[in-house]
Phi, psi and omega in degrees: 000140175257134174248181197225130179271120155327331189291271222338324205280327167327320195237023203233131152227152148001087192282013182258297180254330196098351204292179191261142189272115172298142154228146180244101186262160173209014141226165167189154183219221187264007161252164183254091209281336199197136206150173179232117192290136134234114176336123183254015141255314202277324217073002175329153193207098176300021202333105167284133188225117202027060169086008205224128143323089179270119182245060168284141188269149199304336181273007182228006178279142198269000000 
């Protein structure tokens, strides 16, 4: 299974603005299996999916 490690957020920014990410989680275990990044200048929304972050801008996403 893939989780996404809180230290990431140390090194994740807005691949859109740069801007700094809020995270929202909404499954956690002892890692953050599910949940969302939002950009805190653009607002942008990021999905965490089974642990892995997509950070593809909302037009390049399937």
């Amino acid at each position: 299974m893939n989780v996404m490690k809180r230290e990431l957020m140390e090194i994740l920014a807005c691949p859109v603005c740069k801007g700094d990410l809020e995270l929202e989680v909404t499954i956690e275990g002892d890692e953050i299996e599910a949940g969302y990044l939002r950009c805190l200048v653009c607002g942008i929304t990021y999905p965490i999916e089974d642990g892995i972050p997509n950070m593809l801008p909302p037009e390049l996403r399937a």
